[in-house]
DSSP file (Angstrom, degrees, kcal/mol; ACC not computed):
  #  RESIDUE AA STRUCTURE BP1 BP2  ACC     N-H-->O    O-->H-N    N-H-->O    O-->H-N    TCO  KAPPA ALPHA  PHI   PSI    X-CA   Y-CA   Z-CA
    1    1 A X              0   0    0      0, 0.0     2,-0.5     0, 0.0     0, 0.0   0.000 360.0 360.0 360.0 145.4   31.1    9.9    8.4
    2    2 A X        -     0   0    0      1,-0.1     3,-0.1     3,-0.0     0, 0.0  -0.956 360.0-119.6-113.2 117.7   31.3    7.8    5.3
    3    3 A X        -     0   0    0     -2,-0.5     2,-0.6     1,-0.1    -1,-0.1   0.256  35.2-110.9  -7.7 155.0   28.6    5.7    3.7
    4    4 A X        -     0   0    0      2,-0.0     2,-0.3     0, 0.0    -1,-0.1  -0.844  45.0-169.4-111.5 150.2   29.4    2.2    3.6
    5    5 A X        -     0   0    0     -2,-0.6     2,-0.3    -3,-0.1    -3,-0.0  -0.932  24.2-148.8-128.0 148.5   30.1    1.1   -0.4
    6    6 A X        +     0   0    0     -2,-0.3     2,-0.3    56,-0.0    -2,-0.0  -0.934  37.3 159.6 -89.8 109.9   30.5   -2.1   -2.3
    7    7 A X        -     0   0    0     -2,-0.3    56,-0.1    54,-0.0     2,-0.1  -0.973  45.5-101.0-139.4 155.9   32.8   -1.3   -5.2
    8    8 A X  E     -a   63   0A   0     54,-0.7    56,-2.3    -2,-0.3     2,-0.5  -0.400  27.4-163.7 -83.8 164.1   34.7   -3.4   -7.2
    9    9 A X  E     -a   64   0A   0     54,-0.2    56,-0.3    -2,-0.1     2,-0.2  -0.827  18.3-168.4-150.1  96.8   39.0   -3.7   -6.4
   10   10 A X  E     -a   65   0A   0     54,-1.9    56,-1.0    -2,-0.5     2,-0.3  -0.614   6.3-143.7-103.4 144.4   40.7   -5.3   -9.5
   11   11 A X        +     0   0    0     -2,-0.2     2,-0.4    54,-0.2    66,-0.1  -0.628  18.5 176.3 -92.8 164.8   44.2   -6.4   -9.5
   12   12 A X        -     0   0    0     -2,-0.3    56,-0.8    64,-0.1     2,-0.7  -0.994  30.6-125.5-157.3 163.8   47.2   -6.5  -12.2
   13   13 A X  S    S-     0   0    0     -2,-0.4    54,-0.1    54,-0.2    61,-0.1  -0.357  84.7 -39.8-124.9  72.6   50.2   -7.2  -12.8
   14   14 A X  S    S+     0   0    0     -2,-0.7     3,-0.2    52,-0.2    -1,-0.1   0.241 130.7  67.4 120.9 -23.5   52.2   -4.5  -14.2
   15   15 A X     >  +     0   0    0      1,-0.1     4,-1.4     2,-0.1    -2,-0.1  -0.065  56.6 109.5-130.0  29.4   49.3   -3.1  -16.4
   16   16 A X  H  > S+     0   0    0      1,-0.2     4,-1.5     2,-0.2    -1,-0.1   0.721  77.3  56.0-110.3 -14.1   47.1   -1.9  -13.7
   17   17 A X  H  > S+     0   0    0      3,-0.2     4,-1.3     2,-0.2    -1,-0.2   0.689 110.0  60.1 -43.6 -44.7   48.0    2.1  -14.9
   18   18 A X  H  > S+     0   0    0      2,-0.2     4,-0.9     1,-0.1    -2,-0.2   0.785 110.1  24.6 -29.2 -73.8   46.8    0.9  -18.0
   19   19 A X  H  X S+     0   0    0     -4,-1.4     4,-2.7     2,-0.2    -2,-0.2   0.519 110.6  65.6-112.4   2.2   43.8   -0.1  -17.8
   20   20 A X  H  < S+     0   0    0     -4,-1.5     4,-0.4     2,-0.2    -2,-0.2   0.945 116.4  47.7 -75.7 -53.0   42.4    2.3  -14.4
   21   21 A X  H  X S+     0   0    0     -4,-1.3     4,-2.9     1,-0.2     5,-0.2   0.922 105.8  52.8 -18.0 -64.7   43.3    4.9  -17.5
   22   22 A X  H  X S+     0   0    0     -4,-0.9     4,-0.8     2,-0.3    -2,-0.2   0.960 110.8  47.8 -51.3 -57.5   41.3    2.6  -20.1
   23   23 A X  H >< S+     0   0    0     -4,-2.7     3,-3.2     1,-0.3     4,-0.2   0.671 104.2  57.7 -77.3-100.1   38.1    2.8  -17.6
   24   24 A X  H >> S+     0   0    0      1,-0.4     4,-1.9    -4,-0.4     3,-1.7   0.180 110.0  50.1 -13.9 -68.9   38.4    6.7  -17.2
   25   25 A X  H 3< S+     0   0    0     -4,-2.9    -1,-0.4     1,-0.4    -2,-0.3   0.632 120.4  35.6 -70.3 -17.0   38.0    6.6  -21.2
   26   26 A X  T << S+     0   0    0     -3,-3.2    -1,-0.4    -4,-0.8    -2,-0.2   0.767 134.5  20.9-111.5 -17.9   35.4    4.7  -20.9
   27   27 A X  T <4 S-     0   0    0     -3,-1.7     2,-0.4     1,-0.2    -2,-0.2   0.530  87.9-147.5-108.8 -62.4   33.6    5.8  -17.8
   28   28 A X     <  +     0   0    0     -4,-1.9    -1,-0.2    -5,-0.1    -2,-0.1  -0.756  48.0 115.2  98.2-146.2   35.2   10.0  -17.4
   29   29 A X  S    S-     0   0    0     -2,-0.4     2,-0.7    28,-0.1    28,-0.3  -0.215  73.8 -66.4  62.4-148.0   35.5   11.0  -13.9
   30   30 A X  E     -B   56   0A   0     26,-3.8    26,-2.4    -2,-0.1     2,-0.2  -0.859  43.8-152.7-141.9 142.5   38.5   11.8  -12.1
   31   31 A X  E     -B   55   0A   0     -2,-0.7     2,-0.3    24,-0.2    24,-0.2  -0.675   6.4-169.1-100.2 136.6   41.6    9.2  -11.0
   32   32 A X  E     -B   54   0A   0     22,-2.5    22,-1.6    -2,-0.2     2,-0.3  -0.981   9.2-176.3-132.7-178.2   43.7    9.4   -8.5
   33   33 A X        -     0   0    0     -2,-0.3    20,-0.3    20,-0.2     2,-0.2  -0.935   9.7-163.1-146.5 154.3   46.9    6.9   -8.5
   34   34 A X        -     0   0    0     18,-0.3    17,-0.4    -2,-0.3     5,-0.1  -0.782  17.7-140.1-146.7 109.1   49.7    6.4   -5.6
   35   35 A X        -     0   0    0     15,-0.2    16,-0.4    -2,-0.2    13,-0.2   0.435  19.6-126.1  -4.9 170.5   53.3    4.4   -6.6
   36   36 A X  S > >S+     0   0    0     11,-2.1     5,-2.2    14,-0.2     3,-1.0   0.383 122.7  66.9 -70.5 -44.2   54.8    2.1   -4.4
   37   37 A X  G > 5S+     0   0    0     10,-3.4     3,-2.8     3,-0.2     4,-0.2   0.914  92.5  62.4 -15.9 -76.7   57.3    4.2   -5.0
   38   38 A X  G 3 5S+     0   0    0      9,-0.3    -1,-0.2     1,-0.3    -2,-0.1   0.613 105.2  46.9   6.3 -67.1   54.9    6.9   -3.1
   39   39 A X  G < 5S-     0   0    0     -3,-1.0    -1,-0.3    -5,-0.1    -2,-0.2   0.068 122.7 -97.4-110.7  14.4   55.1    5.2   -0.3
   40   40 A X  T < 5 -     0   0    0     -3,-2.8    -3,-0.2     1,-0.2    -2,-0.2   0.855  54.1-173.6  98.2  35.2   58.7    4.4    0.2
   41   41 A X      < -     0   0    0     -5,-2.2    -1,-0.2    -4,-0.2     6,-0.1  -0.656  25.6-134.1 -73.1 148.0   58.8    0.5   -1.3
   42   42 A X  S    S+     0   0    0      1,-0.2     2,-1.0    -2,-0.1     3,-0.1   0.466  80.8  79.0 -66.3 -30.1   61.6   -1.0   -1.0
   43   43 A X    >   -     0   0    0      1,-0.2     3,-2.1     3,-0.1    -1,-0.2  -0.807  58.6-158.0-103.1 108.4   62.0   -2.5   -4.3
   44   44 A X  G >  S+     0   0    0     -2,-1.0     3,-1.7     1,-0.3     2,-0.5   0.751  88.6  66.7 -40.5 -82.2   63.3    0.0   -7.1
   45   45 A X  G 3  S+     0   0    0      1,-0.4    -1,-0.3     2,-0.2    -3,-0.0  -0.091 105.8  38.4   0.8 -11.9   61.8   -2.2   -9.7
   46   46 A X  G X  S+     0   0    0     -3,-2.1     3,-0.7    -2,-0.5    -1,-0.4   0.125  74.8 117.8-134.6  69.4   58.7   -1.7   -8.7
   47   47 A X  T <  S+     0   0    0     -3,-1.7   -10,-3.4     1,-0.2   -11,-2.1   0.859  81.1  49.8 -35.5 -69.5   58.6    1.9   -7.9
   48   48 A X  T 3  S+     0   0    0    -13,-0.2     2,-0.5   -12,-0.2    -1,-0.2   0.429  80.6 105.8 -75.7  -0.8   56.2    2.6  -10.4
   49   49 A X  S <  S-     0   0    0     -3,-0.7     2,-0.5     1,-0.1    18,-0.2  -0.682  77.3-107.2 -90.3 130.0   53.5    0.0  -10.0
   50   50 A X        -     0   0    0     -2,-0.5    17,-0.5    16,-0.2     3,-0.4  -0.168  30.0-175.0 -64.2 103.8   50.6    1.2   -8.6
   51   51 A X  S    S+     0   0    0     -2,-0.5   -16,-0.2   -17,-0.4    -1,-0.1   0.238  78.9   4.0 -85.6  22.4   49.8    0.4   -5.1
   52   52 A X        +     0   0    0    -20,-0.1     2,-0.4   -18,-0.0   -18,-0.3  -0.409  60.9 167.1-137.7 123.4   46.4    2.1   -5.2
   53   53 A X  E     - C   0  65A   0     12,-1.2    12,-2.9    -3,-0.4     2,-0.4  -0.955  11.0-169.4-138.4 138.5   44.5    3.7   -7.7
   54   54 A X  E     -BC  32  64A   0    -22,-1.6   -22,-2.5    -2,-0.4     2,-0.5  -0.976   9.3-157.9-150.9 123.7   40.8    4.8   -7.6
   55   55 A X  E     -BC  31  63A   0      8,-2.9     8,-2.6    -2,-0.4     2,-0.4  -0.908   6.1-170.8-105.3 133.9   38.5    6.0  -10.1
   56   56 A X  E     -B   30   0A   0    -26,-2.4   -26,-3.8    -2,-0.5     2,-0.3  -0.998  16.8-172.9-108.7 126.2   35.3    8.0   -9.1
   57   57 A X    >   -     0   0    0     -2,-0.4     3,-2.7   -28,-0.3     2,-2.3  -0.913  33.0-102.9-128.9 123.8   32.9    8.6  -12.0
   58   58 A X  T 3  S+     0   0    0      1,-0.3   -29,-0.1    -2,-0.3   -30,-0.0   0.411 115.0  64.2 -56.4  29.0   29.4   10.8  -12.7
   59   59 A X  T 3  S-     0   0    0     -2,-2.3    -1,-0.3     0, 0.0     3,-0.1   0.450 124.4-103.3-111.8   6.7   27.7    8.0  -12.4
   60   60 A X    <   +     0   0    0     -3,-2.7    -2,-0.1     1,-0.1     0, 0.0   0.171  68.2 152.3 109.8   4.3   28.4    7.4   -9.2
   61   61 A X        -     0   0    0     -4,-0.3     2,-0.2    -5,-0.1    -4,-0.2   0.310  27.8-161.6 -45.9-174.6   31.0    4.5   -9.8
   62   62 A X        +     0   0    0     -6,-0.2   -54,-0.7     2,-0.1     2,-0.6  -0.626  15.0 169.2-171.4 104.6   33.7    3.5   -7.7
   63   63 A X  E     -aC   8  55A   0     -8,-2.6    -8,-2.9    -2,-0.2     2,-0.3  -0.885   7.7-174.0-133.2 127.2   36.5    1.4   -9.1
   64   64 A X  E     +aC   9  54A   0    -56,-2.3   -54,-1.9    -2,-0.6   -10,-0.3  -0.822   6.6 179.2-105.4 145.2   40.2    0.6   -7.4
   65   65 A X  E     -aC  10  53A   0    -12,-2.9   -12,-1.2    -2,-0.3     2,-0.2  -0.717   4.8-178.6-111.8-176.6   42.8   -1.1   -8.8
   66   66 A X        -     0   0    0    -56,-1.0     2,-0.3    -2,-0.2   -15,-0.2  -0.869  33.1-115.2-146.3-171.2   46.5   -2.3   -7.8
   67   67 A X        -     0   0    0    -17,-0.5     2,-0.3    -2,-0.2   -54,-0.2  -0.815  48.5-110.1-128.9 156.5   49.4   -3.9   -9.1
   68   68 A X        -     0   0    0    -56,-0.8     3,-0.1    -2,-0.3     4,-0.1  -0.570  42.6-104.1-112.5 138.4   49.8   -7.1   -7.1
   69   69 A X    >   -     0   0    0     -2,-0.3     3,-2.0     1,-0.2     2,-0.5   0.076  51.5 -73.3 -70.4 158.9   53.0   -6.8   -4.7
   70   70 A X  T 3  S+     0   0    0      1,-0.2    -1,-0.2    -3,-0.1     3,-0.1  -0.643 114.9  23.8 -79.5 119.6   55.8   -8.4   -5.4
   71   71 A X  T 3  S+     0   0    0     -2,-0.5     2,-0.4     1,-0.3    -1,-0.2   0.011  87.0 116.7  29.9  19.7   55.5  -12.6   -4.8
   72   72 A X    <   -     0   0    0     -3,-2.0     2,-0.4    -4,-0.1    -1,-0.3  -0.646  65.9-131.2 -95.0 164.4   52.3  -12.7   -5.0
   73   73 A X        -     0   0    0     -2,-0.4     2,-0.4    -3,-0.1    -3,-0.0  -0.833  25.1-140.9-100.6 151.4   50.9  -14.9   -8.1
   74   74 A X        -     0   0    0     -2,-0.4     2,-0.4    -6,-0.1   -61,-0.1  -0.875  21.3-175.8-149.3 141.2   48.4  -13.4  -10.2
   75   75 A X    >   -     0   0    0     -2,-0.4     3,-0.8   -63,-0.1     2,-0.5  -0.801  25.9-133.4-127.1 127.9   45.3  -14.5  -11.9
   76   76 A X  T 3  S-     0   0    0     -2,-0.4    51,-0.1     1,-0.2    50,-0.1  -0.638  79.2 -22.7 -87.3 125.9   43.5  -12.4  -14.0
   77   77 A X  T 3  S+     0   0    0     -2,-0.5    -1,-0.2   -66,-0.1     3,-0.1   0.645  86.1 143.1  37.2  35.7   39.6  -12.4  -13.4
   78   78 A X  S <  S+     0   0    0     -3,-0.8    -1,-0.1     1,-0.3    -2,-0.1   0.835  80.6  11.3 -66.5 -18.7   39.7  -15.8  -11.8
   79   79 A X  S    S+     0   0    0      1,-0.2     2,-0.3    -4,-0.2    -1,-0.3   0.219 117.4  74.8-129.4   3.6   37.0  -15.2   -9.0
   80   80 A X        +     0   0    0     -3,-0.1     2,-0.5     1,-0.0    48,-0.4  -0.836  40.5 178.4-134.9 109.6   35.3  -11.4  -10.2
   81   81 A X        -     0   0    0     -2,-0.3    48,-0.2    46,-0.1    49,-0.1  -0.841  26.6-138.6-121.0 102.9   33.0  -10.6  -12.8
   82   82 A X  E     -d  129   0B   0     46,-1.7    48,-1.1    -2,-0.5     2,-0.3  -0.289  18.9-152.2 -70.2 154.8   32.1   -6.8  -12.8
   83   83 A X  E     -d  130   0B   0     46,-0.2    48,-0.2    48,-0.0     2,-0.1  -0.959   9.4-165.5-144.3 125.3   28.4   -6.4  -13.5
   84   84 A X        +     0   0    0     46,-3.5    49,-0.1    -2,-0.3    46,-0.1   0.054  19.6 163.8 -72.6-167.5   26.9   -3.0  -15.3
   85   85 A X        +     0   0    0     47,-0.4    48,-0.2    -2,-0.1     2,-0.2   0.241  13.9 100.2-163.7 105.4   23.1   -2.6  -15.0
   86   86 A X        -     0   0    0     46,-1.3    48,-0.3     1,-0.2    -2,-0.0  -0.648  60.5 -51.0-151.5-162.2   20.7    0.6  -15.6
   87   87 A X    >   -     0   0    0      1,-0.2     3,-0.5    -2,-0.2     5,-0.3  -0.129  61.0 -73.0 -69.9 168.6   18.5    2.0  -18.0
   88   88 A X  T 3  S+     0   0    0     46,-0.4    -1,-0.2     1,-0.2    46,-0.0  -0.489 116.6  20.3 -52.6 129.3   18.4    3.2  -21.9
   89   89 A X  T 3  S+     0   0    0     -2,-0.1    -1,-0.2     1,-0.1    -2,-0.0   0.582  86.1 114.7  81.8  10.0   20.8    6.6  -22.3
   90   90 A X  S <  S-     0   0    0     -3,-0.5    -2,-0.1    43,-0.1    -1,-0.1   0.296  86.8-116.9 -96.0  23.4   22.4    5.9  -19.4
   91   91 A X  S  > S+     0   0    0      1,-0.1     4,-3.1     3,-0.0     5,-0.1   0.647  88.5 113.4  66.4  24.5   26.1    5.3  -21.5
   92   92 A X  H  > S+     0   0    0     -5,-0.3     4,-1.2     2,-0.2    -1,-0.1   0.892  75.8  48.4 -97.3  -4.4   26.2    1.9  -20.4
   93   93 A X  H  > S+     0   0    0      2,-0.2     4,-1.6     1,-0.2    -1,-0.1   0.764 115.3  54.2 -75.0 -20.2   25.7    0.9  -24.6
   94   94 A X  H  4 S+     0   0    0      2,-0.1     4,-0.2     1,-0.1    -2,-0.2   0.940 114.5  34.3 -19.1 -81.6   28.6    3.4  -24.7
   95   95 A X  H  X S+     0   0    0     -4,-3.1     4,-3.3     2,-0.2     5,-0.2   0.722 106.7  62.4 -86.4  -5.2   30.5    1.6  -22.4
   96   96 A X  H  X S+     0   0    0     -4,-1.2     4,-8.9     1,-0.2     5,-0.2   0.996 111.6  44.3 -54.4 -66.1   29.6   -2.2  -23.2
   97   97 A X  H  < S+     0   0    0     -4,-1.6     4,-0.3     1,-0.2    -1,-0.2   0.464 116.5  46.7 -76.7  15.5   31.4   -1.5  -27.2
   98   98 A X  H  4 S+     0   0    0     -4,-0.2    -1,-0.2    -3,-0.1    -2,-0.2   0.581 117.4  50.0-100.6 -45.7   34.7    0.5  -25.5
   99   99 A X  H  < S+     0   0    0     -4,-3.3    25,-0.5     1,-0.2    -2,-0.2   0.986 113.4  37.8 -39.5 -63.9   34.7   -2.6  -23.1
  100  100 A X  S >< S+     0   0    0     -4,-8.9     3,-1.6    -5,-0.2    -1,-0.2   0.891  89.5 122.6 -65.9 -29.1   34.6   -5.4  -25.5
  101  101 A X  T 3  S-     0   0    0      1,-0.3    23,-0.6    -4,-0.3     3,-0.1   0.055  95.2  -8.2 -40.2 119.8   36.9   -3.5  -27.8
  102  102 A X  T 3  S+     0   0    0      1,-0.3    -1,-0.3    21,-0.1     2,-0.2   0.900 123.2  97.4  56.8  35.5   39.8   -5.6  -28.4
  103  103 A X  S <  S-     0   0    0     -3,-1.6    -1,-0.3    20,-0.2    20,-0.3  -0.859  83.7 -97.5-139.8 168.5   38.5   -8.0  -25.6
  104  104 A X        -     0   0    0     18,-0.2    18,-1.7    -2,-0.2     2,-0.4  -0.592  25.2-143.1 -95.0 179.2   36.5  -11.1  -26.3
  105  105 A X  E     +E  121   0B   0     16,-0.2    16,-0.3     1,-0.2     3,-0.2  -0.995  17.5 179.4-138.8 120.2   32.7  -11.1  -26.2
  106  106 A X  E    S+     0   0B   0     14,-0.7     2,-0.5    -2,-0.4    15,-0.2   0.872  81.7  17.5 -93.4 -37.4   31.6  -14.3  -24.8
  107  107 A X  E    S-E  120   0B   0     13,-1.1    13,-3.8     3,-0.0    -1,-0.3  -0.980  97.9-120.7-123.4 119.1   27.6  -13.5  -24.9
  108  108 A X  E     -     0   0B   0     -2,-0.5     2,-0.5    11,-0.2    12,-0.4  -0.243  25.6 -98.9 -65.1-172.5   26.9  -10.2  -27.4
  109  109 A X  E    S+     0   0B   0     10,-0.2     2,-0.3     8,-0.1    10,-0.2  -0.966  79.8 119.0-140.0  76.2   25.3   -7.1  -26.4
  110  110 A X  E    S-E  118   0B   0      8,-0.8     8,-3.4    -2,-0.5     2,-0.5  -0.908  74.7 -59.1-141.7 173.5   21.6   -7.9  -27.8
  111  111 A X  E     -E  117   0B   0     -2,-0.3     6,-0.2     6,-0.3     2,-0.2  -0.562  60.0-154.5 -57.3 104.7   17.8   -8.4  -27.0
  112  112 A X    >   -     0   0    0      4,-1.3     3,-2.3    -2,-0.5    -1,-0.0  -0.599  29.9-103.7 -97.3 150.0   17.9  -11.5  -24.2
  113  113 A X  T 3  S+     0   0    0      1,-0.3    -2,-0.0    -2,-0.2    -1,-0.0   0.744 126.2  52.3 -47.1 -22.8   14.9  -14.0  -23.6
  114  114 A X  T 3  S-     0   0    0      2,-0.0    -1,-0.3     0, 0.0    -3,-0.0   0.123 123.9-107.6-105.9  30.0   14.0  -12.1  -20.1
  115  115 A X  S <  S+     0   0    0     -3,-2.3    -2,-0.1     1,-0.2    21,-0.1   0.193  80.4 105.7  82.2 -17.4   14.0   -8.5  -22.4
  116  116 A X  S    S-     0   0    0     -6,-0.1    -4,-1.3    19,-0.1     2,-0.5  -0.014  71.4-111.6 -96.5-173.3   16.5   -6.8  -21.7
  117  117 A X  E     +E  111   0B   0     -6,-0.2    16,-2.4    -8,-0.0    -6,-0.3  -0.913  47.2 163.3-130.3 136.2   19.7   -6.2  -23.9
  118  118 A X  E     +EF 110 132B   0     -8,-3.4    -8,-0.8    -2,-0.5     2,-0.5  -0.736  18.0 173.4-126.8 153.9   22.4   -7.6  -22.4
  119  119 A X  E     - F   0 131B   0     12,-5.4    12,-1.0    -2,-0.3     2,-0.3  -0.929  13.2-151.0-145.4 163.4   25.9   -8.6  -23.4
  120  120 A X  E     +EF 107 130B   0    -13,-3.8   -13,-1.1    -2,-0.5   -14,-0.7  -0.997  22.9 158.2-151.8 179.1   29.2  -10.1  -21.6
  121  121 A X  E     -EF 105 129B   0      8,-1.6     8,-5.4    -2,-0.3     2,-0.5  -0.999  35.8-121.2-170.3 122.2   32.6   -9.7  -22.3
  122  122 A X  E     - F   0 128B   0    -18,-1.7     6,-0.3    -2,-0.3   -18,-0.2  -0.933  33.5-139.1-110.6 165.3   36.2   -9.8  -21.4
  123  123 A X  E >>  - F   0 127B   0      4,-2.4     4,-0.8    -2,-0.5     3,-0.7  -0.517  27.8 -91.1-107.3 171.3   38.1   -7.0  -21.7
  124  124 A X  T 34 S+     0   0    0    -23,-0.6   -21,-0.1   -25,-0.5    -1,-0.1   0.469 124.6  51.0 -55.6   2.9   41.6   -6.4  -22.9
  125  125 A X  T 34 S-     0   0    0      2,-0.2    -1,-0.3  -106,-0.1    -2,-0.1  -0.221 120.8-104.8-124.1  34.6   43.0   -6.6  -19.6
  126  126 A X  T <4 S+     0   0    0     -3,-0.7     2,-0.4     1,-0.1    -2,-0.1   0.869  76.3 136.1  22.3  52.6   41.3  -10.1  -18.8
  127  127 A X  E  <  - F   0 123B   0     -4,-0.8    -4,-2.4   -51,-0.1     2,-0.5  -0.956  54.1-121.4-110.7 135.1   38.8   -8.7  -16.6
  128  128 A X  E     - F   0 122B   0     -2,-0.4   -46,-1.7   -48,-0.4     2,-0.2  -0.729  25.8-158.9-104.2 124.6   35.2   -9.9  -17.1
  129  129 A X  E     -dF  82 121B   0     -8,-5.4    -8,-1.6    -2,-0.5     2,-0.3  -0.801  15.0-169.2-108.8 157.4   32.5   -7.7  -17.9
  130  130 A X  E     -dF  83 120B   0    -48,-1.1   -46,-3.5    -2,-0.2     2,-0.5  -0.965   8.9-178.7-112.8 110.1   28.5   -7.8  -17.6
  131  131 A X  E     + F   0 119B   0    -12,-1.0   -12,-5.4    -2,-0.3     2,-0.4  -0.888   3.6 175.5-112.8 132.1   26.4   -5.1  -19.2
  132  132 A X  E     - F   0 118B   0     -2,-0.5   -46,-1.3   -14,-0.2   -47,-0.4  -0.924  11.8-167.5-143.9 131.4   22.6   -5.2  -18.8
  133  133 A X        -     0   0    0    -16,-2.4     3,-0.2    -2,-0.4   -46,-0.1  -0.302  27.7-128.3 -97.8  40.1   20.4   -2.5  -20.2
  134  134 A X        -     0   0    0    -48,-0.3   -46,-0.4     1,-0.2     2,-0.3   0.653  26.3-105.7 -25.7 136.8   17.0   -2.9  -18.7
  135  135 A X        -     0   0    0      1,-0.1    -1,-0.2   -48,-0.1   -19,-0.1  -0.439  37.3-109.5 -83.2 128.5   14.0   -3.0  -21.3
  136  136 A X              0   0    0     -2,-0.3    -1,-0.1    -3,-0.2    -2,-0.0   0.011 360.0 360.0 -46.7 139.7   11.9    0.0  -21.4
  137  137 A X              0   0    0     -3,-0.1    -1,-0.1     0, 0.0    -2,-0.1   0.685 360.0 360.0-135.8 360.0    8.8   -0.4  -20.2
């Protein structure tokens, strides 16, 4: 029997190898990835775009990606904004400055009115991040 999970299931288009890579560098744990290819698609041209990929992480994350099938349109973080949130030493100031690298930072990664330090961000792959570091107490 399987737990039931929430986890987040980002799409892309073409880059989605890319950046389920990029979060393993930012995260660790261990990827696994399957083609379309894989699975017998029909278009040679995209063979190589990932029709699932799923990162599991020690921290207990759980993050899927795709690349989005061929006629579909796609809009990069239009509806999803993935949300970090744990204690001090728990890597998540770690993973806030690999996120925002060479993404924009709409709110920095400081000390916020309700205590905490908190930051947001998109990342290079126009996916919108939230890191919140809960204030020691």
């Amino acid at each position: 029997m399987v737990a039931s999970r929430l986890n987040p299931y980002l799409n892309f288009d073409g880059q989605a190898r890319e950046a389920i890579e990029f979060y393993q560098s930012v995260f660790g744990g261990e990827l696994h990835v399957n083609t379309y290819g894989e699975f017998g698609g029909p278009d040679p041209a995209t063979a190589d775009r990932i029709m699932h990929g799923q990162l599991e992480t020690p921290q207990g994350y759980t993050l899927m990606v795709s690349d989005i099938p061929p006629g579909e349109t796609y809009k990069a973080g239009a509806s999803i904004t993935v949300s970090l949130s744990g204690d001090p030493g728990e890597g998540l100031e770690d993973a806030w400055h690999k996120l925002s690298e060479g993404g924009q930072v709409q709110v920095p990664f400081e000390k916020q009115m309700w205590g905490d330090v908190f930051g947001q961000c998109t990342d290079r792959f126009g996916i919108p991040w939230m890191v919140n570091v809960v204030a020691a107490s």
